[in-house]
SEVOFI-686317 format. One record per residue: residue in one letter; x, y, z of N, C-alpha, C in turn. Coordinates in nm, 4 decimals. Example, Ala and Ser with C-alpha at 12.3 -4.5 7.8 and 13.67 -1.06 7.14 Angstrom:
# SEVOFI-686317
<'A', <1.3190, -0.5690, 0.7800>, <1.2300, -0.4500, 0.7800>, <1.3200, -0.3300, 0.7800>>
<'S', <1.2850, -0.2250, 0.7080>, <1.3670, -0.1060, 0.7140>, <1.2900, 0.0030, 0.7870>>
END
This chain:
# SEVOFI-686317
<'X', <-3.3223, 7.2258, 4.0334>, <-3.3138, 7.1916, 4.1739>, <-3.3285, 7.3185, 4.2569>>
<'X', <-3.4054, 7.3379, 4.3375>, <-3.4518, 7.4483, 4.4918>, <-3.3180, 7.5013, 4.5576>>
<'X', <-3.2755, 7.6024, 4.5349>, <-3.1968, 7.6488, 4.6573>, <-3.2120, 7.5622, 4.8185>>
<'X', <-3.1234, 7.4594, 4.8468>, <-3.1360, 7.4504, 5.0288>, <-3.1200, 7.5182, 5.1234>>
<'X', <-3.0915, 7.6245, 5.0543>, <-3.0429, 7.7556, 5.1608>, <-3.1644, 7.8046, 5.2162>>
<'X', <-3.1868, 7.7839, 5.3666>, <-3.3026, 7.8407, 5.4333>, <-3.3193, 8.0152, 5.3771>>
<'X', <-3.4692, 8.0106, 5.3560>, <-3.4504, 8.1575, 5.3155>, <-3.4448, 8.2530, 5.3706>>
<'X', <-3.4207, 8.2270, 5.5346>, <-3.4338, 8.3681, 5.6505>, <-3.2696, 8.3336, 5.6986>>
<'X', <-3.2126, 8.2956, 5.5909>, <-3.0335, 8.3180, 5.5665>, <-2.9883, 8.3793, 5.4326>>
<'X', <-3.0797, 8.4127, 5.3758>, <-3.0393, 8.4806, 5.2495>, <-3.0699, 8.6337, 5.2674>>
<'X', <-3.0220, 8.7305, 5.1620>, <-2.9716, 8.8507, 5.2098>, <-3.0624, 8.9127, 5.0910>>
<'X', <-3.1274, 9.0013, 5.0820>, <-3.1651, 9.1002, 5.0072>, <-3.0244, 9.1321, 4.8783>>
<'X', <-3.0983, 9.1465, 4.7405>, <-2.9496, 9.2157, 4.7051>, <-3.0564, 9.2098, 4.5874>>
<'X', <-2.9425, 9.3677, 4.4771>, <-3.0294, 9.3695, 4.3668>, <-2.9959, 9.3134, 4.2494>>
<'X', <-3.1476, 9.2701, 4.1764>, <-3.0872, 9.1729, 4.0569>, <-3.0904, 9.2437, 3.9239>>
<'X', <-3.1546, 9.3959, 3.9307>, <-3.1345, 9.4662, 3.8138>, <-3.1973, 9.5921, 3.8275>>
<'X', <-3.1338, 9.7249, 3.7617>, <-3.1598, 9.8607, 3.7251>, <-3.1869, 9.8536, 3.5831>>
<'X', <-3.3350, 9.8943, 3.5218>, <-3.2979, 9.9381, 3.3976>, <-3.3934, 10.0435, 3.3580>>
<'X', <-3.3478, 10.1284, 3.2382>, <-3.4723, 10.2147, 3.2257>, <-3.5728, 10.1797, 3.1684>>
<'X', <-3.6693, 10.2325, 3.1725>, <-3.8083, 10.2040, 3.0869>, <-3.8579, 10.3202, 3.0320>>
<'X', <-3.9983, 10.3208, 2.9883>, <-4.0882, 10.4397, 2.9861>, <-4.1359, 10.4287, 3.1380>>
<'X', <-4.2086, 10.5823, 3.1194>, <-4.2524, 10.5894, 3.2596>, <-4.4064, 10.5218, 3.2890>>
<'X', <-4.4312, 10.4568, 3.3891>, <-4.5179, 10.3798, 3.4065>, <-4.6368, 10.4772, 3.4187>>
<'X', <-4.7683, 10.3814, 3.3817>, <-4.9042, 10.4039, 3.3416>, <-4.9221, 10.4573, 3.4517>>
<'X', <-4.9879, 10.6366, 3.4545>, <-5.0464, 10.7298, 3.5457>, <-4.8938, 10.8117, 3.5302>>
<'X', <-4.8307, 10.8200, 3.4932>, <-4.7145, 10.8740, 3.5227>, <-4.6209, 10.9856, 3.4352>>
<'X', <-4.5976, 11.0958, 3.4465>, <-4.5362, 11.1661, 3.3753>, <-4.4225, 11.1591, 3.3511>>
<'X', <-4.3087, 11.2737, 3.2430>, <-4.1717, 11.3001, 3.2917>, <-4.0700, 11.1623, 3.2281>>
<'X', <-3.9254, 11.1896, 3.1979>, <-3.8642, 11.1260, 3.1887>, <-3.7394, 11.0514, 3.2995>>
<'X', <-3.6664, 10.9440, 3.2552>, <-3.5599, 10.8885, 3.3693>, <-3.6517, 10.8095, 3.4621>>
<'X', <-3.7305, 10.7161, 3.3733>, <-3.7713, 10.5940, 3.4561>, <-3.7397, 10.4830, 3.4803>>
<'X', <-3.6932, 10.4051, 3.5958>, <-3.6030, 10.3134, 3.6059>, <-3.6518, 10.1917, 3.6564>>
<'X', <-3.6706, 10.0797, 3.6371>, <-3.7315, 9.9632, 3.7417>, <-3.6574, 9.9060, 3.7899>>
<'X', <-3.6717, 9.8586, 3.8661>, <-3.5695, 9.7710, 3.9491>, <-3.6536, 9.6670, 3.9806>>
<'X', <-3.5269, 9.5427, 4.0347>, <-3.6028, 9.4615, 4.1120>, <-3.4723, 9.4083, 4.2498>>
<'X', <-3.5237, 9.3640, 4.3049>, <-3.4503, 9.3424, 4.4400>, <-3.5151, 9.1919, 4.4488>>
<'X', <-3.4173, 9.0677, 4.5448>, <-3.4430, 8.9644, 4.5678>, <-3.4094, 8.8809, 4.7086>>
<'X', <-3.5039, 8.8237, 4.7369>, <-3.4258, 8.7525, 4.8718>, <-3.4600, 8.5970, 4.8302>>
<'X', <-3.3596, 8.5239, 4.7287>, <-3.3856, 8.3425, 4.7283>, <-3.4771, 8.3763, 4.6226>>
<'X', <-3.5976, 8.3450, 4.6859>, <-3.7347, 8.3405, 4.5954>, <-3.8200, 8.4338, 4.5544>>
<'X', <-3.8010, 8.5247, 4.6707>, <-3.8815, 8.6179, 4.7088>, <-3.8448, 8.6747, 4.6058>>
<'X', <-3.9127, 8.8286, 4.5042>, <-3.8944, 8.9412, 4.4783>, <-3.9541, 9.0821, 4.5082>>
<'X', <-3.8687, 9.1998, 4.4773>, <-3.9580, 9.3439, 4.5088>, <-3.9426, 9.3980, 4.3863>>
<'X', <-4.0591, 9.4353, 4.3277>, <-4.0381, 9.5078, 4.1707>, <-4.0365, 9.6691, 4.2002>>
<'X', <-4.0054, 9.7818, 4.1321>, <-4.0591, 9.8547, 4.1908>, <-4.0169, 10.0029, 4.0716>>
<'X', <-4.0609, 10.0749, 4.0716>, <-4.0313, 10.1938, 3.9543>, <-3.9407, 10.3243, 4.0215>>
<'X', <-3.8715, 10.4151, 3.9542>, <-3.8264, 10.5144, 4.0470>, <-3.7590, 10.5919, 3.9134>>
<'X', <-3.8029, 10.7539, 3.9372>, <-3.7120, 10.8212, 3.8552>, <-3.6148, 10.9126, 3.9106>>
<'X', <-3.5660, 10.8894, 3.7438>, <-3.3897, 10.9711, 3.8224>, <-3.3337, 10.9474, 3.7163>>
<'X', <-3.1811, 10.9476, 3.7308>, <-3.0462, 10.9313, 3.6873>, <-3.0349, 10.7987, 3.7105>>
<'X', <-3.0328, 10.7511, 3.6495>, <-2.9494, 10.5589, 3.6892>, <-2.8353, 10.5812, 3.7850>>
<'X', <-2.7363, 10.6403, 3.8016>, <-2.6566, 10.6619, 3.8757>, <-2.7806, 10.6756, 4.0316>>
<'X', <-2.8352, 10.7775, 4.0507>, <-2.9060, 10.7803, 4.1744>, <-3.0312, 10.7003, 4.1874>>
<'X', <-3.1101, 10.6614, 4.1191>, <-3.2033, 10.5294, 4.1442>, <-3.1053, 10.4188, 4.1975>>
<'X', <-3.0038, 10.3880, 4.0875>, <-2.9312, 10.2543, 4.1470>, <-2.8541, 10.3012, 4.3268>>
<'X', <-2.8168, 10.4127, 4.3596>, <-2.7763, 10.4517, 4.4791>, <-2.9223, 10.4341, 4.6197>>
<'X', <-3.0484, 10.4588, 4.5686>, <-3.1362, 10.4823, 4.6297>, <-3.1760, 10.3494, 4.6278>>
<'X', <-3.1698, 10.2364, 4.5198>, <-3.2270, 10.1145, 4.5695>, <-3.1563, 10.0186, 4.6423>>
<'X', <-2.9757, 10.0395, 4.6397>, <-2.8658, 9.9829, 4.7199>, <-2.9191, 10.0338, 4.8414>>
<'X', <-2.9517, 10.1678, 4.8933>, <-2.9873, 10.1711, 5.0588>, <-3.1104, 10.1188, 5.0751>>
<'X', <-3.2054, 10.0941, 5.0200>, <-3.3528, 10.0272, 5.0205>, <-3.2865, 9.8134, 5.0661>>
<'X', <-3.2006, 9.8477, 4.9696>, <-3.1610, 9.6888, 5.0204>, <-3.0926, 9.6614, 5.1586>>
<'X', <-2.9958, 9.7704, 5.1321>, <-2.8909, 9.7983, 5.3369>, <-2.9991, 9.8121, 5.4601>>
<'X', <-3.0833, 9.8937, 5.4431>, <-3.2169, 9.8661, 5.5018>, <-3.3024, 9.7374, 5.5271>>
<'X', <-3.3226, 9.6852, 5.4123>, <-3.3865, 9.5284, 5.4463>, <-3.3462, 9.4319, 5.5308>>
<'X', <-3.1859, 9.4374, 5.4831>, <-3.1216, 9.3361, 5.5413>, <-3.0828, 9.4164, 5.6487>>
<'X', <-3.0601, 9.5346, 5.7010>, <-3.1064, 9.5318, 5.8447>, <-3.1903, 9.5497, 5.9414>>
<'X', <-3.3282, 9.5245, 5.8920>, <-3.4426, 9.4992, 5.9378>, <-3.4460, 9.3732, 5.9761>>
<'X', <-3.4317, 9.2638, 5.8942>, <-3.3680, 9.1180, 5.8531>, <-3.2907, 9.0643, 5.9494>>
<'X', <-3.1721, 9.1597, 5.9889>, <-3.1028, 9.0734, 6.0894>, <-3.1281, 9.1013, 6.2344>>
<'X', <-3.2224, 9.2381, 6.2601>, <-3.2272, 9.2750, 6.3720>, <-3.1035, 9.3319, 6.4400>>
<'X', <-2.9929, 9.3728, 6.3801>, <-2.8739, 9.4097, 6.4640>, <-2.8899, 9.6063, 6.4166>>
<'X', <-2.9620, 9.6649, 6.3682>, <-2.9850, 9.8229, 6.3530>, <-2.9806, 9.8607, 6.5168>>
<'X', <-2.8651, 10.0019, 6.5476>, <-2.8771, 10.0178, 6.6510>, <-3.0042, 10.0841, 6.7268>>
<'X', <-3.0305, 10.0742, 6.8271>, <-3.1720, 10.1612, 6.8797>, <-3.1184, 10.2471, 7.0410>>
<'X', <-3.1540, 10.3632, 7.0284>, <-3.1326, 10.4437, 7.1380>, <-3.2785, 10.4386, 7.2283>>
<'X', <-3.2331, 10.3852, 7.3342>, <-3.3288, 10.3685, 7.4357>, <-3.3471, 10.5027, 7.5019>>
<'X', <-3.4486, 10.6228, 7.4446>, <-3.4942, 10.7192, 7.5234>, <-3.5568, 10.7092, 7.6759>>
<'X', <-3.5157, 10.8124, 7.7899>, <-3.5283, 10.7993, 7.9113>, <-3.5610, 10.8791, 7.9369>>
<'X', <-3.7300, 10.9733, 8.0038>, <-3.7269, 11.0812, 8.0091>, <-3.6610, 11.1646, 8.1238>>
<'X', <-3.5978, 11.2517, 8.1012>, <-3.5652, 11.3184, 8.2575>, <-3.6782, 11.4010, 8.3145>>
<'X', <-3.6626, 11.3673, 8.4575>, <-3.7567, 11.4057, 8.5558>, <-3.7398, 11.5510, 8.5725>>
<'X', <-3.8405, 11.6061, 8.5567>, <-3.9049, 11.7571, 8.5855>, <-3.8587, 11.8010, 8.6889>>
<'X', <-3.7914, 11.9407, 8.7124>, <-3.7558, 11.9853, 8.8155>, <-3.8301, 12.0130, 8.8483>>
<'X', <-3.8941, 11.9981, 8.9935>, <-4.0099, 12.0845, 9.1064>, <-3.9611, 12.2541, 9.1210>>
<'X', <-4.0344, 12.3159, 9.1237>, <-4.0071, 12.4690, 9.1930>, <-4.0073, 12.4930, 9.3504>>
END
């Protein structure tokens, strides 16, 4: 049975860190894939490191989504100040 949960109410979150070899074109060791999910949706994606810091770097990749997602990220409305005349 389909999730009923509209999917622009579901939240980004991750569904797994693990290591691999390092992907085709790619040198070096501490390769990690991940994947991230919203409902249906997925993001696959590779990253090296420490599992400790890939998994840190793809938790803010997700805090990011979902606040792209909700639209509530704060924004500073720049104002230029006017040029003093001589």
């Amino acid at each position: 049975m389909a999730d009923p949960t509209p999917l622009y109410s579901q939240h980004y979150e991750i569904v797994s860190v693990q290591p691999v070899d390092a992907p085709k074109g790619t040198e070096g060791n501490d390769w990690h894939r991940y994947e991230i999910a919203q409902g249906t949706n997925s993001i696959e994606g590779h990253r090296q490191g420490k599992l400790k810091a890939v998994t840190k770097a793809v938790e803010e990749i997700v805090v990011l989504l979902n606040e792209r997602r909700s639209g509530k990220r704060g924004r500073v409305n720049l104002v230029p100040t006017p040029k003093k005349s001589k």
